[in-house]
N, C-alpha and C positions, 0 to 999 in steps of 0.2 A: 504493500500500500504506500509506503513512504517513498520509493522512485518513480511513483506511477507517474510520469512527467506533465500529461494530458489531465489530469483530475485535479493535482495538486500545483496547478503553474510555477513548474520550476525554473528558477531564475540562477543557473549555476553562473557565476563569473572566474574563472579560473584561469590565471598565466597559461599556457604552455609551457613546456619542460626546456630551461637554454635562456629564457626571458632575463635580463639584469634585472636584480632588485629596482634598480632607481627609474628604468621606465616604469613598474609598478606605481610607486608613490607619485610617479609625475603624472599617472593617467587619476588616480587615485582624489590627486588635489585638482584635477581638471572637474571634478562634475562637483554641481552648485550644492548638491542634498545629501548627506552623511549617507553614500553609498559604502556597504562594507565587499572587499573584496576576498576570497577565500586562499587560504594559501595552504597547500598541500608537497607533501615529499616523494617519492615514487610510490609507486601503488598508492596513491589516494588517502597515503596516511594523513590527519588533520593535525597542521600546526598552530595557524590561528586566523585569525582576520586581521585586515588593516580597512582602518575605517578613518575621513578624511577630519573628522573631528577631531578623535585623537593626534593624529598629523598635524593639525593645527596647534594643540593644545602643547604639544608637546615642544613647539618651537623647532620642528626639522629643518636645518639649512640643506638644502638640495645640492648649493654651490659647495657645500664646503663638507659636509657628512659625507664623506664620499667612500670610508670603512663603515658606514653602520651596517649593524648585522637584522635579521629577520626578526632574532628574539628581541630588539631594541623596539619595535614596534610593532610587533601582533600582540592580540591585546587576546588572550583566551578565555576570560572571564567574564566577556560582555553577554549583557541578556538576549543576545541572538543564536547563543552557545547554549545546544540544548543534551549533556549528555546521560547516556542514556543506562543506566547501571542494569547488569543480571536481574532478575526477577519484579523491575517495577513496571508499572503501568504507563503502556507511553504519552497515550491521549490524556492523563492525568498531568504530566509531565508539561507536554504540548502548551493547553490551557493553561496552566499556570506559567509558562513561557510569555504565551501571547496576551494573557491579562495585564500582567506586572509591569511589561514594556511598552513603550510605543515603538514596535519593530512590524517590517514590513513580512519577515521570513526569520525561518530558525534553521540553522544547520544542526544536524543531528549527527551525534557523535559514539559511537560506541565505547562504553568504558572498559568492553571486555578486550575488544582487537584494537581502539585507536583511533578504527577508520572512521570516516565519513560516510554516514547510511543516507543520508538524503538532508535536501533541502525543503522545508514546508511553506508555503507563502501563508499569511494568515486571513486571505481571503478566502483561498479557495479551504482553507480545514475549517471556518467557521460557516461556510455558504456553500456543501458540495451540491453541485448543480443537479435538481429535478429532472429524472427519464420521463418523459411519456407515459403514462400508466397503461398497461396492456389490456385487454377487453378484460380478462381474465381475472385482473387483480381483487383480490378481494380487501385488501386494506384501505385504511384511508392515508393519501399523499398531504401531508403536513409540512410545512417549510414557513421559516420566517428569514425574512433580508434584514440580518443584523448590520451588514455592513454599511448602512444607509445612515444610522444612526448611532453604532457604536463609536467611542472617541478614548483615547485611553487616558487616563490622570494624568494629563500634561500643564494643567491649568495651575497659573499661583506657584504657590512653593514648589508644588510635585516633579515643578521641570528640572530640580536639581537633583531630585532623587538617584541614589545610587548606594548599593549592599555594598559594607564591608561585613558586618556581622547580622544587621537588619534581613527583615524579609526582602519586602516590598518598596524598599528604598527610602529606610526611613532614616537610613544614617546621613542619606544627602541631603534630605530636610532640616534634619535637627543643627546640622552644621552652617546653613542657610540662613535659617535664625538665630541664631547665636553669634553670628557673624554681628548682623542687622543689630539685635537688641543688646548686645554685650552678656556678662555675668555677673551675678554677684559673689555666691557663698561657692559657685562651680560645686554643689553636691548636686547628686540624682538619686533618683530612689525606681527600685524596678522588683513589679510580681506578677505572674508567676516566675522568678528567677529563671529557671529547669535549672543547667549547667553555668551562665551567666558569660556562655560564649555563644552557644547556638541560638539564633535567631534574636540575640538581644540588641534591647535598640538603647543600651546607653553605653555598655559595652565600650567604646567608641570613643567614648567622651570620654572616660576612664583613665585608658590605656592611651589612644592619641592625643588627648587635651588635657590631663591634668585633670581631670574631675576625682571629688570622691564622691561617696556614697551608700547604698546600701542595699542589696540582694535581699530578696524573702522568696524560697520557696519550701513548700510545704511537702514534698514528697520526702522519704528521711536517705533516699539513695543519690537523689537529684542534688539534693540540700550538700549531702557529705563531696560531689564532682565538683559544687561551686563553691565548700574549703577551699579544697585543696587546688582549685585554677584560681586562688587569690591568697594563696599563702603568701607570696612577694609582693601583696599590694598592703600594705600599712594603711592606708586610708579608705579602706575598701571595709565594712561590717557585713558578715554572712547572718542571717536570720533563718531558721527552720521553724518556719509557722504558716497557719493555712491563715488568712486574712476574712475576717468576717466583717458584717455590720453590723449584729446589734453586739457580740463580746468578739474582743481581739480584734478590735478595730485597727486600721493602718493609725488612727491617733495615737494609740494607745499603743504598738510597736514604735513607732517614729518615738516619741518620747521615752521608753523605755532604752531607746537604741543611742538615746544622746543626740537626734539628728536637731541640726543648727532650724532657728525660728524659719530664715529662709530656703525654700529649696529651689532650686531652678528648674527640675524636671520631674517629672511622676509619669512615670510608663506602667500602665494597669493592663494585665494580659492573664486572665482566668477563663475564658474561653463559655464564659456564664453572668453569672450575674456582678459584672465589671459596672453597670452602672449604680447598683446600691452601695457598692463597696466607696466608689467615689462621692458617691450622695450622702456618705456615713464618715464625710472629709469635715471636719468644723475647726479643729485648731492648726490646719494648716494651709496655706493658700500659694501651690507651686506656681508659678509665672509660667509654663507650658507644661500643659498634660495631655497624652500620646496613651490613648483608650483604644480598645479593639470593640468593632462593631460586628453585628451579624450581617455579611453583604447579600445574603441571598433574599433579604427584605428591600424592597421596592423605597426611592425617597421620603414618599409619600403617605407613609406607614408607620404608625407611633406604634411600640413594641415595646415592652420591659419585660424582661425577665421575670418569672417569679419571684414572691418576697420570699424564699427563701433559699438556705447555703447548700443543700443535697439536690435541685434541679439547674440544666445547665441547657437554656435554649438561647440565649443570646439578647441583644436587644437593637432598636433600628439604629441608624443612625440620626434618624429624625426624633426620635425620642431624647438623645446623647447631647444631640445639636441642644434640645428645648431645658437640659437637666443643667448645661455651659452653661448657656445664657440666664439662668435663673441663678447660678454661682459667678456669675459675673465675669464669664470666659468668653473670648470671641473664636467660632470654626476659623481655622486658618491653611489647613490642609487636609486632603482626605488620599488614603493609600486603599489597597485593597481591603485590608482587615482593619487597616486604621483608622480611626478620627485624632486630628491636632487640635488642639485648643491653646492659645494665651490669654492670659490676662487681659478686661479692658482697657485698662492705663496703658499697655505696651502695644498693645493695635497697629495704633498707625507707624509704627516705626515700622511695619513690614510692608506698606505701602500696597497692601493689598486695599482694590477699591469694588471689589465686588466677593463678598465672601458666601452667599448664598451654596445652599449643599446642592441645588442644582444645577450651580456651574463646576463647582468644585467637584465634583463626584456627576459626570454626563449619566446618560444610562448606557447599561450595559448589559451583556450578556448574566449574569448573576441575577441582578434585582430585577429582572424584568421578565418575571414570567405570564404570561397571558391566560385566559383558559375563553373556550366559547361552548355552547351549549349545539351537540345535533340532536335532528329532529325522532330518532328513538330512544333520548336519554341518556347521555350519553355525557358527561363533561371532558371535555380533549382540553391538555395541558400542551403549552408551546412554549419550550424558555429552557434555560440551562438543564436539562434532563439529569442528571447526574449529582450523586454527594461531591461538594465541593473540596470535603478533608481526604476522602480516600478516593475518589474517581470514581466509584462504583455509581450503575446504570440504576435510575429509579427501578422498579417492578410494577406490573399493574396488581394491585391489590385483590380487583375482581372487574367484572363486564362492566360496570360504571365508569371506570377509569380510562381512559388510553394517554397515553404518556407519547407524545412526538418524537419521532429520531432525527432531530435535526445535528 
């Protein structure tokens, strides 16, 4: 499926075997739009891409570099680098490729041989085009044109976005603002911790800026990996606690824990009820707090959680938005799982002039699921089919249901 050149318009750009490094980069800086080119060894082995942004960014004198090497500027870690390990699921893989970025195509890499399996365009994996339905068919042909209206978080802060240790790019944000609004106390505070290297979004700030601050997580295996990957940080405090809201409140840790009056960031990642726990925030008031939303809920959609700590369905972002603003936070970026918030007094230092969630957050494939009714009873579902955490395909429950293959 992943060579089928015709289904999935593949866009291979590939030197020739013998090409000089520098007519690459010369043809490379020739085209206006962050074209990435691919660069391969014999047999198809994948080394990396050179993409003209990079080139740019990176200040290449063409006149005067005239030893740089390959590795000097393939970049193998960009979100168009999709690889692809023994036993995961690809199309889970894919989608999270093509949500995260604003890329046109992903190369797909195998982590087992090396090679390069295929290039995906991301129009044709989100829109494979309708056959004809044969007299015969007995199903119904469902399709929706995402590509009409899909846009990916490029808006405001998000265009800085970029993973060192974040998911979804939240370590380019965080560094974006911070830039903009300065520091005070440079502490951060983050839960669910896990290890407080995987997927952490202050992580970052830690290690590359001088921040301290303070881990909580509540698993006691999780809690013991993020000891011992902070035994060398003297201003780092590990926490092994589950965070509640009405006992063992983040207040009632943070004080326990010695954290200074002011903080500069609050990263809430419980994958549940994240808005009570921050609605249960009263003696501390972070200058930016980085909340995880439920994306498979629509803008439009006020959702909370249940009130209580053993149910975990998530909450909208339009409820998260309305929970800010009632604590006196302004939306200032939206990631895939994330919501940004700062303070109202520090607002306009980011110059953002339209912070509505739906500019900030366009619709997408996720929140936007559809349903219509046919005429023997029937409710058809149209919209991201699939568990967003593991990839797995909805199931029809029973004759009532049908579930679209788009």
């Amino acid at each position: 499926m992943i060579n089928n050149i015709n289904k999935f318009g593949v866009k291979q750009r590939c030197m020739e075997g013998g090409q000089k490094l520098m007519d690459l980069l010369l043809t490379a800086l020739h085209f206006e739009r962050d074209m990435n080119f691919y660069i391969f060894e014999n047999e198809m082995i994948f080394l990396g891409i050179i993409n003209r942004k990079v080139l740019l960014e990176r200040n290449i004198r063409l006149d005067k570099d005239t030893d740089i090497r390959l590795k000097d500027i393939c970049v193998q870690n960009e979100p168009g680098i999709v690889r692809w390990p023994k036993d995961k699921y690809l199309m889970k893989m894919l989608n999270d490729a093509f949500m995260d970025s604003p890329i046109d195509e992903a190369v797909i890499v195998s982590e087992e041989t090396g090679q390069m399996e295929g290039i995906i365009n991301r129009r044709e994996f989100f829109n494979e085009a309708l056959l004809a339905a044969p007299e015969d068919d007995e199903e119904m042909l469902c399709h929706r044109e995402f590509s009409h209206f899909y846009k990916p978080y490029n808006n405001g802060l998000s265009r800085y976005a970029y993973n060192v240790n974040s998911q979804h790019g939240e370590d380019g944000v965080l560094k974006a603002v911070f830039d903009k609004i300065g520091t005070t106390s440079k502490y951060a505070v983050e839960f669910g911790g896990w290890d407080g290297i995987y997927l952490s979004n202050i992580r970052e700030l830690i290690v590359g800026k001088g921040f301290s601050g303070l881990f909580i997580e509540g698993d006691k295996k999780r809690a013991e990996e993020l000891r011992n990957n902070y035994k060398d940080y003297p201003q780092v405090v590990c926490v092994e606690a589950y965070v509640g809201f009405r006992t063992n409140t983040l207040d009632s840790i943070l004080h326990d824990s010695n954290a200074p009056e002011q903080i500069d960031i609050l990263s809430i990642d419980i994958d549940g009820y994240d808005y009570h726990v921050w609605d249960a925030v009263q003696d501390y008031r972070p200058r930016v707090v980085i909340i995880e939303y439920n994306p498979s809920i629509p803008n439009d959609i006020m959702v909370v959680n249940p009130h209580l700590e053993n149910v975990f369905t998530g909450s909208s972002a339009a409820a998260l938005v309305e929970l800010g603003r009632r604590k006196g936070y302004s939306l200032i970026a939206v990631t895939q799982t994330n919501l940004l918030f700062i303070v109202n007094e520090e607002y306009d230092k980011l110059e953002i002039w339209d912070n509505e969630l739906s500019v900030l957050r366009p619709v997408d494939r996720l929140g936007d699921g559809k349903y219509f009714q046919t005429y023997d009873k029937k409710i058809v579902f149209t919209g991201h089919n699939s568990y967003i955490w593991s990839g797995e395909p909805f199931e029809d429950g029973d004759n009532r249901f049908y579930f679209s293959n788009i």
